[in-house]
Steps between C-alpha positions, in 0.01 A plus 500: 500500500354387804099558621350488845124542441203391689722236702611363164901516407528491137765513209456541120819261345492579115573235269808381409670603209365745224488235212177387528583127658467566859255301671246623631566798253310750720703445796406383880331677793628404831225496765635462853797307436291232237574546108205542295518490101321783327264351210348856414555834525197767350642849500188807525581834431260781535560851493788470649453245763682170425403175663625128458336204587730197568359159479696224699512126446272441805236698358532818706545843355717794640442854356734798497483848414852613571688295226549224779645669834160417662297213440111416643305206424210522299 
């Protein structure tokens, strides 16, 4: 799944593997073209509106509210 938003081209990649050894085990966000690993990822739900908040390794957060098709920084 691929993301143009607000001049930003970005890509979820989910961890590898399902056994609980993949490193980083919450996966990678790719933000035009450079690899970030996700450190955090705090999941809101209310009244039927979901939101996640993804926390990169540089610090920067990226929120969704589509299950990750579209991505804005926060």
């Amino acid at each position: 799944m691929r993301t143009v938003l607000a001049k930003h081209a970005i890509t979820f990649i989910p961890p590898v593997g399902d056994d609980g050894t993949s490193k980083p085990e919450l996966g990678w966000l790719n933000v035009n073209g450079k690899i970030h690993c996700i450190t955090d990822i705090h999941s809101f739900d209310d009244f039927g509106v979901e939101q996640d908040t993804l926390t990169l390794e540089d610090g920067s957060e990226w929120v969704t509210q589509d299950g990750g098709s579209t991505f804005r920084e926060n």
